[in-house]
N, C-alpha and C positions, 0 to 999 in steps of 0.2 A: 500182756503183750498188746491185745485190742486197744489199751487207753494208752498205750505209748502212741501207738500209731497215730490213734484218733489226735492226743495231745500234740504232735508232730503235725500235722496236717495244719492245726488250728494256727500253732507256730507260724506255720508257713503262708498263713493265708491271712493271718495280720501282719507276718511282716511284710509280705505284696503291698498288702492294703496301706501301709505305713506310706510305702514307700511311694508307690501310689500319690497317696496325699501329700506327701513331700513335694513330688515333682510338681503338682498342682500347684501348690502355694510357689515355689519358685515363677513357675511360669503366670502366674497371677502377678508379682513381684514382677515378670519382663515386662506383662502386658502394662501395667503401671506406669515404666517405664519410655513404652513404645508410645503410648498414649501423650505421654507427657513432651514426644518429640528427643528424649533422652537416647538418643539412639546406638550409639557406644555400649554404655551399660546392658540397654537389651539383647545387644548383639552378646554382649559377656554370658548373661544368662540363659538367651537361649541356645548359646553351644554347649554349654557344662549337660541344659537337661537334653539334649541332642545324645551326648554323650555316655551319659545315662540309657539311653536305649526308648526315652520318651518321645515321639515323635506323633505328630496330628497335622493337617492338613494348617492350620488356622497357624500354628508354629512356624512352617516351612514358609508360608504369606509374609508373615510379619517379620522372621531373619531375612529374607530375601529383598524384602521394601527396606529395611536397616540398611543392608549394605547399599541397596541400589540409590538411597538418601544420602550415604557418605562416599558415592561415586565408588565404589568397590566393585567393578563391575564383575572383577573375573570370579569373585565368592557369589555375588547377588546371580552371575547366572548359573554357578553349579547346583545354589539353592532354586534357583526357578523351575532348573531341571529334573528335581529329584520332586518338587512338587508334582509336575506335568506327568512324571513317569510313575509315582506310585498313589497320586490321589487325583484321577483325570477327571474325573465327576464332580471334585470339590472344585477346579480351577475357574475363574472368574473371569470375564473380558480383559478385564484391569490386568488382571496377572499377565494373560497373552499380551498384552500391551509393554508392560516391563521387562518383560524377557525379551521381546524384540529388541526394545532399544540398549538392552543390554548385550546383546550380539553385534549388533551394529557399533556396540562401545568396542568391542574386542574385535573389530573387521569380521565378524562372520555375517557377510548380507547375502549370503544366497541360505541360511539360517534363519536369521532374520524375516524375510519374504515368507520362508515359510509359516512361520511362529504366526504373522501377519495374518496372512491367508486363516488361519482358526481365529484370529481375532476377529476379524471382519464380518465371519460366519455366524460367531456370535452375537453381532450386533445390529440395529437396526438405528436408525437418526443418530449415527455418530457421527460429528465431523471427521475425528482422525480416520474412519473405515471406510466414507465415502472420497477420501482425498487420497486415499491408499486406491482404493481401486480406480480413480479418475489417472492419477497421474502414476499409472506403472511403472513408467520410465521417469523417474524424478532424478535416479541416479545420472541419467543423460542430462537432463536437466541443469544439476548440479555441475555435472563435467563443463558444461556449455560457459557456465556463470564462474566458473574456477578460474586460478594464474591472472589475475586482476589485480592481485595486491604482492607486496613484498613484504616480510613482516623478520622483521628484530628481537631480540630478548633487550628488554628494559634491564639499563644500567646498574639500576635501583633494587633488583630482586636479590631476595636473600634467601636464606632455605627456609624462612618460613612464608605465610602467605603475603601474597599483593594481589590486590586489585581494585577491582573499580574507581580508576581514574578520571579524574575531572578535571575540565578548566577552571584557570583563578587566572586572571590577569593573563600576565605572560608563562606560566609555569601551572603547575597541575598540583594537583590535591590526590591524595590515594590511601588506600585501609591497609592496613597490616595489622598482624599479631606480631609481630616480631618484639617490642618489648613494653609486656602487659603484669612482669615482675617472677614471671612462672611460677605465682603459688598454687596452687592445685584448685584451691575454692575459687579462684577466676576464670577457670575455663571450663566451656560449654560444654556440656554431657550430650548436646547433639553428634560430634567428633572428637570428642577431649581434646580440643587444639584451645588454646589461649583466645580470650577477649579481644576483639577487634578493635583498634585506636584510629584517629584521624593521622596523616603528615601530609606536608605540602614539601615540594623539592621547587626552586626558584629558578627565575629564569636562565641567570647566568651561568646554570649548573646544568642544562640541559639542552639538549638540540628540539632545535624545533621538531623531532618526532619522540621525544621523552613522551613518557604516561607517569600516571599519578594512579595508588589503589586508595580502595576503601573496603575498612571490613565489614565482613556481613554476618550474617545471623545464618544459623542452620545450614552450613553449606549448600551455601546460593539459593534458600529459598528466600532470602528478605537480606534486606544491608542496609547500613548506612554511613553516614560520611558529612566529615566537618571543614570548613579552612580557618587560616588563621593571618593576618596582616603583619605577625611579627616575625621578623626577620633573623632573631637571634636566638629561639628557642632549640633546642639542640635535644635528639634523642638517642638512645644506644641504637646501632645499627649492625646487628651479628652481619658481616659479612659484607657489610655496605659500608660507603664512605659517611661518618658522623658531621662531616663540616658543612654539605650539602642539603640534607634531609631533614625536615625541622617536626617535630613533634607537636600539634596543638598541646601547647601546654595549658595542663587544668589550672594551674599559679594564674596566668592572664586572662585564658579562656574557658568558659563554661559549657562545652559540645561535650571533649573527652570524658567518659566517667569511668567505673571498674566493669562497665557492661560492655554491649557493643555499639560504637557507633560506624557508619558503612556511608552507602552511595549519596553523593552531595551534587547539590547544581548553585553556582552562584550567579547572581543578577550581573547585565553586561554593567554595571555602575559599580562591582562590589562590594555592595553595601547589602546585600540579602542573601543568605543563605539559606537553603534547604536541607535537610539531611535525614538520614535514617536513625532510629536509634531503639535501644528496648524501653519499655515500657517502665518511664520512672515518673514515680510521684516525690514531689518534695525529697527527692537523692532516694529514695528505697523501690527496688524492684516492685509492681505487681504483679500479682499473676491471676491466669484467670481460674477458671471456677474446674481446669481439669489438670492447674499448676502449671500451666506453659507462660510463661511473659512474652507479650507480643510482642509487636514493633511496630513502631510510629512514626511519623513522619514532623518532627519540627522547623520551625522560624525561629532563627538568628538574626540582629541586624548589626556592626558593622559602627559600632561608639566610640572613639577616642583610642583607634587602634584597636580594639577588643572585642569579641563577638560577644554580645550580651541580649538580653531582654526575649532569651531562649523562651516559644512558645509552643504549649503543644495543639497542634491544628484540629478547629471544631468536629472536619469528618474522620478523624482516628475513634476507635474502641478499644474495649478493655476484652471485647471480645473477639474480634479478629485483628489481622494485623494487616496494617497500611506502608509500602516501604517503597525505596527507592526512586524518587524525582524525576524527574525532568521539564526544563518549559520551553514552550511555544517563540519561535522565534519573536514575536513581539511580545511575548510574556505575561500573557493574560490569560494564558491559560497552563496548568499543573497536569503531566500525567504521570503514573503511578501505578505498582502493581499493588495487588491483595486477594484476599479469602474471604471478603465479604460478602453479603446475602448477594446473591444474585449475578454470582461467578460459574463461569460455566465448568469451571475445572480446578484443579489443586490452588493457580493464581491466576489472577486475569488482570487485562493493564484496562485501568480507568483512563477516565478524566475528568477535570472540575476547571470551570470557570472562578478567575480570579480579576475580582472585582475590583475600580477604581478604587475606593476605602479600604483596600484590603483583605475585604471581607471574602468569602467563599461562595460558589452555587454547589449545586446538588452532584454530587460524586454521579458519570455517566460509563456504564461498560461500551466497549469502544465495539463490542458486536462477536459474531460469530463469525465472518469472516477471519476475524484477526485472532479472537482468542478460541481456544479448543478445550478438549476436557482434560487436558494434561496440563504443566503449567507454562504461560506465557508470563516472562519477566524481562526488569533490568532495560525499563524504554530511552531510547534519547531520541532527541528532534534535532534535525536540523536546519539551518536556513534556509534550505528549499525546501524546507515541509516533508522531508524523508524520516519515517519512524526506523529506526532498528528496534531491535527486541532480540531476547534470548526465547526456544523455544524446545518444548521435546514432544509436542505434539503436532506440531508440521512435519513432512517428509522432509529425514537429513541425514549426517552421518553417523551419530549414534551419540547421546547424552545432550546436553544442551547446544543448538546451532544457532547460530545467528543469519536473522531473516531481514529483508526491508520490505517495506510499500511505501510508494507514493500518498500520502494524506490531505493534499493540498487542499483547501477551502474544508477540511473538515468530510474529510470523503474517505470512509473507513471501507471501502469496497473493491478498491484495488487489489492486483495481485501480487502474492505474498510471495516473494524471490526468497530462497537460499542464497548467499555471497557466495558461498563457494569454498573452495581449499584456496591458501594453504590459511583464509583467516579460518576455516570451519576444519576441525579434526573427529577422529572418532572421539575425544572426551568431549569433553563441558568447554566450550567456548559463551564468553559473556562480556557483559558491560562494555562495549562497544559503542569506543567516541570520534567524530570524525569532526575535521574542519575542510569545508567544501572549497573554500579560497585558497589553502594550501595542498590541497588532496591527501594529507596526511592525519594519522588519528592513531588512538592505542586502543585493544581489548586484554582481557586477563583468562586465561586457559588453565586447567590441569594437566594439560599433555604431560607426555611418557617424559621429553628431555627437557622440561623448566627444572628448574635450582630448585624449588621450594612444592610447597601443598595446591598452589594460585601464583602464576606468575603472572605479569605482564609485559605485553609485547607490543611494540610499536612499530607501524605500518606506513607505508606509499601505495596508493591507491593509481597503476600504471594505466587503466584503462575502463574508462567507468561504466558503471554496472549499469543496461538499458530499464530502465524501469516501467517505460509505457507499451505498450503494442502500439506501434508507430503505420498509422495509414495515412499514405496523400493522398487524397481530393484534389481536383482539376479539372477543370469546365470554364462556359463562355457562357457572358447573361446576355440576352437579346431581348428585342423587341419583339412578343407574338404574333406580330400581327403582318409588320413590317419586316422580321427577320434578320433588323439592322443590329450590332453590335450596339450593348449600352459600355460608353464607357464612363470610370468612374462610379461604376453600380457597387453599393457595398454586401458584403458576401460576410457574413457570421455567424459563427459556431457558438449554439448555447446548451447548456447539458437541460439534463429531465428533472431538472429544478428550478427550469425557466432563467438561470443566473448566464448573463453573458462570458462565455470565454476567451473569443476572442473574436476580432475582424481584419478584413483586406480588402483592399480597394481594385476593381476589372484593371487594366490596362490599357494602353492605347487599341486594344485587339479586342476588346473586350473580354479577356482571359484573368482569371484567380487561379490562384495556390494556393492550398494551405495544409498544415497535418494536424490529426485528431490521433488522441489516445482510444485507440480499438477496443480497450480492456473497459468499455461503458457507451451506453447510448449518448447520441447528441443529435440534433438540428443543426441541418445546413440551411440557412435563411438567405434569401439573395433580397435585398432590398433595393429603390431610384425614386426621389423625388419625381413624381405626376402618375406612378406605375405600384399596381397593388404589390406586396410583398408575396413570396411565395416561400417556403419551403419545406423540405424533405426529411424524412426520418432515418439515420443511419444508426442499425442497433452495433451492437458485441461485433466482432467479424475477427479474422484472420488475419487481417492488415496488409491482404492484399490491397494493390492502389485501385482507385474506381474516378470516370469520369462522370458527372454531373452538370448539364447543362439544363438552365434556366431559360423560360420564353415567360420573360411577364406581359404584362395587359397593362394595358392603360387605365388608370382609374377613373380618367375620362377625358372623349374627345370631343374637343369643341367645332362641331360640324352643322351647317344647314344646310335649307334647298340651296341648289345650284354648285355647292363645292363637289372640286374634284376628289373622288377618294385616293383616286392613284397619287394626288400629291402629298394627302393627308398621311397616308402607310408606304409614301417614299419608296413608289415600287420602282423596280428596273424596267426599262421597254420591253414591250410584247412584241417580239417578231413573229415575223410570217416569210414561209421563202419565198423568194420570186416568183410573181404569176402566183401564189400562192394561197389558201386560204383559210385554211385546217393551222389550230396552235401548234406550235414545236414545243417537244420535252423542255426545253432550256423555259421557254414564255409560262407553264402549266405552273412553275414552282410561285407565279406572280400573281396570275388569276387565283390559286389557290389562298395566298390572303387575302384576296379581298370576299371570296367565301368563308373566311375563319370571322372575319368583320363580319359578315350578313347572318351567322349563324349566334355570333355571340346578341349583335343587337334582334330581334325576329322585325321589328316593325321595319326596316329599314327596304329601302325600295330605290333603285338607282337604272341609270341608264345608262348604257354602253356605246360612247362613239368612236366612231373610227376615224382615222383621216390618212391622207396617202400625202407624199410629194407634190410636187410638179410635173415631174418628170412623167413622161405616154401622155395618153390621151385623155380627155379630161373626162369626157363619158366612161372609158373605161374607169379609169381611178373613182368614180362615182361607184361604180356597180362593184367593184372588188373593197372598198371599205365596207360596202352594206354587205357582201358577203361576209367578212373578217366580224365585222360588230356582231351579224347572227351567227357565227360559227363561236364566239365567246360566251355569247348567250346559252348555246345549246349546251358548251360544256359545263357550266357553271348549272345548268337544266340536271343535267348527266347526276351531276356530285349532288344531288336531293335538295336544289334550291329551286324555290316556287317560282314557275313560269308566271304567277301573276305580278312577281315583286320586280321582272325585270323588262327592261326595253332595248330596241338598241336602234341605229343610224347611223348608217356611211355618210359622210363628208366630203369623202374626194381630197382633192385640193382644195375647197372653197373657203376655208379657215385656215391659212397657214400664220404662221405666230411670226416669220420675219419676211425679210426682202425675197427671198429664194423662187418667185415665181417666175412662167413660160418665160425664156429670153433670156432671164439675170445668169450670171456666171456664179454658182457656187460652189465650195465645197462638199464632198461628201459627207462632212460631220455633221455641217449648215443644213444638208436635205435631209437630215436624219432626226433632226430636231421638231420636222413636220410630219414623220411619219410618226405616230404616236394615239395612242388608248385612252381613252378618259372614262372615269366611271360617275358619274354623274348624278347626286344623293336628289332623290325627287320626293322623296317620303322619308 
């Protein structure tokens, strides 16, 4: 009876152990898979061994990043959950990070926040954790930035995927799977959906707010996209109209292959293309060293009707992948997302100078402002130099949103906008193209009501989206000395790269205006011919308005012995009141520049004469200018100027400058002209 038992026991404890190692090797076989980016099949095998009653923290990670990669948000978060709830010591930043935006995919954001809040705690020099705790209220934010656009379902969507839309001419370019033959060995084991193709839809088939898609690679983490100039190629369109819709055909053109080709940008001449595609050599997939086939970015050019002389671009590898285009409103420059060295997160959007010959510079990350440790994709420019991008590591509403900045002159430090609703949903909002001339443009979304997997939707843009922190500047440039209005003084803004931004010219008032972007330091510089330049530093701010006035200096006055200063600094008359002898408040603000003069030069040494009218008695009007002259003196004593640099001398009447003496009849304007100050340069 003892060796039944024992033998029972034994039974039991190889077949655990079997089985055991069973589940191993299956889940060895997911991980294979997960690795390889195969994310469908992983998902297969790790519910069967789920199923089975095998479960480990590293399982529960990797189902969960499967779904949340094939946008399954409501399984990626039951699995985040079950992660968080039974193995809380195994969970990683990353994970708290995925689960959030998985909440936010299914509208749970007071969820959400929470999830966040243990992310943040976790981390330290994160962007996403310090921008979560900067901007609390991002949701207000977003609210703020919302109801801006109008958007459509594209005529062209079918039940399977669209997107990433481009311009070609008058009509657009865009990816689909919809028909890639549906045999099983053609579609991706990232989502089992079918290989991505190029079509172009023409202009007379479309309203000026049509979109055009392009397929992509591993749902939306890379795409690409081809056009085509022939006008008669024709592809099946399940659900669509076939008369409209034209397929790059591989018969004429060489873009489409049995892979994926996705996001395209063509030259405004179209004669150059760009586009996405997998990794083929001489027509045969590679892959790389852990069996993933990348994606690259090729050159088309645009021969006798036909895209040909397909090249693949020197900064692609075999090792990561380079994907989706965009250029530079003058087009000399390419930017692009990827996983290459020196990416701060899943993807990051580059950029590479593209040279007169064609040739390439050196792939440049656009920084950490813009990119984060999640992925940033899917860039377009536009001719004001506005980046969009898709994002899931900025604050938004849940899966990938779509964000802008200002770029202009190559200034990756602006701040990062949400659009808003209704272009931004809780899913994946992407590839977002606009035309600034017409305010209309397309993006491609998964939302809950599109037709298909990736639809595209085409928008008007009712009220445009402010992108600077807008402060005005307002002040008057004068003369320091003199106090006179300069007008015609030039007033300009340069950033802390020394590059000028812009200029204004004072006014007849001597008054400027102007507005600066708050979201960056600058120089207010007031410049005038004969007058040193001066200006001030305005950093970051609020965009509250601010006044700024300028008192420049002369760079220099041409003055000797005997000139008067009071005519040199165009002072107003010094009064005195009647009988009077002591300065008035109104005369102090006059003597006072000619102190601002005596303190800027030290050697300078002047004297002070007075002179009176005609008018009384002449002995009097003697003794009351030489009072008034020593009464200037003393105040000008007062305000810390040396008794030894100064003189002074009543006049009287004895120098009057016109007719107006004892006897003559004149006006009061006329005797007002002899009452009068001179400062008199002696040294």
């Amino acid at each position: 009876m003892m060796k039944k038992v024992q033998l029972l026991v034994f039974f039991l404890i190889t077949s655990s152990s079997m089985l055991v190692l069973g589940q191993e090797r299956l889940v060895n076989k997911g991980n294979e898979k997960y690795e390889e980016y195969s994310f469908q099949p992983a998902i297969d095998i790790y519910k069967r061994v789920l199923e089975k009653g095998y479960v480990t923290a590293d399982i529960l990670k990797k189902l969960g990043n499967s779904y949340y990669f094939n946008a399954d948000y409501t399984a990626a978060a039951k699995t985040y959950k079950r992660l968080v709830a039974d193995y809380s010591n195994d969970v990683a930043p990353e994970d708290f990070f995925k689960y959030a935006q998985t909440l936010k995919s299914l509208g749970d954001y007071e969820g959400a926040e929470e999830v966040m809040n243990k992310f943040t705690a976790m981390t330290s020099g994160d962007r996403r954790a310090s921008t979560f705790k900067s901007e609390k209220d991002y949701m207000a934010e977003i609210k703020e930035n919302s109801g801006r656009y109008t958007i459509a379902p594209f005529k062209y969507n079918t039940p399977y995927s669209e997107f990433a839309p481009s311009y070609y001419k008058q009509g657009l370019i865009f990816s689909s799977d919809r028909d890639t033959g549906n045999f099983a060995r053609y579609r991706h084991t990232w989502n089992s959906k079918d290989f991505l193709d190029l079509y172009r839809v023409n202009a007379d088939s479309i309203s000026m707010n049509s979109v055009v898609k392009i397929d992509v690679i591993g749902k939306r983490t890379y795409a690409t996209s081809g056009v085509d100039n022939n006008e008669n190629e024709i592809g099946n369109l399940p659900g669509g109209r076939t008369d409209q819709v034209n397929k790059l055909s591989k018969k004429r053109n060489k873009i489409n292959t049995r892979l994926h080709e996705s996001t395209s940008i063509v030259t405004k001449d179209g004669q150059t293309i760009y586009f996405t595609r997998n990794n083929v050599v001489d027509g045969k997939s590679k892959k790389d060293e852990k069996g993933v086939i990348r994606l690259k970015i090729f050159r088309a050019q645009m021969i006798d009707g036909v895209w040909d002389e397909i090249e693949d671009l020197p900064f692609n590898n075999d090792t990561y992948s380079v994907a989706h285009p965009a250029l530079s409103p003058d087009e000399k420059t390419l930017y692009f997302a990827s996983d290459m060295p020196g990416t701060f997160g899943g993807s990051d959007i580059f950029m590479i100078t593209i040279n007169d010959d064609r040739t390439f510079g050196t792939p440049i990350n656009l920084g950490p402002n813009i990119n984060t440790e999640a992925r940033e994709t899917f860039p377009y420019v536009t001719k004001e130099e506005k980046l969009y991008f898709s994002s899931d590591g900025h604050p938004g509403l849940g899966g990938l949103d779509i964000f802008a900045t200002k770029i202009k002159r190559k200034d990756f430090t602006g701040k990062i906008m949400n659009v808003g609703k209704p272009v931004n949903s809780k899913n994946d909002d992407f590839t977002f193209i606009f035309d600034e001339a017409t305010r209309k443009g397309y993006l491609a979304s998964n939302r809950e009501e599109g037709l298909g997997f990736d639809d595209i939707y085409s928008f008007v843009e009712t009220k445009p989206l402010i992108f600077e922190c807008v402060q005005q500047i307002t002040g008057t440039v004068r003369d320091k000395i003199s106090n006179e209005v300069l007008v015609g003084a030039t007033v300009k803004v340069i950033d802390e790269g020394n590059e000028d931004l812009l200029s204004v010219i004072t006014d007849s008032d001597g008054n400027y205006n102007l507005v600066l972007d708050c979201n960056q330091g600058n120089f207010v510089r007031a410049l005038m011919e004969g007058y040193t330049p001066f200006e001030e530093y305005i950093g970051v701010s609020d965009g509250k308005p601010k006044i700024i006035d300028f008192y420049l200096e002369r760079d220099r006055i041409t003055a000797g012995f005997g000139d008067d200063l009071a005519k040199l600094l165009q002072l107003s008359t010094i009064y005195f009141d009647f009988d009077k002898y002591y300065i008035r408040k109104d005369s102090e603000i006059e003597v006072e520049k000619v102190i601002a003069a005596m303190e800027k030069y030290p050697s300078l040494k002047i004297k002070v004469n007075s002179h009176t009218d005609s008018r009384g008695p002449a002995a009097y009007n003697l003794w009351l200018s030489q009072k008034r002259a020593e009464s200037t003196v003393n105040y000008m004593i007062s305000k810390g100027i040396s008794k030894n640099r100064l003189k002074s001398e009543g006049y009287g009447e004895t120098k009057l400058i016109n007719e107006c003496a004892d006897g003559v009849k004149c006006s009061a304007a006329k005797h007002d002209l002899n009452r009068r100050s001179e400062f008199i340069i002696l040294e």
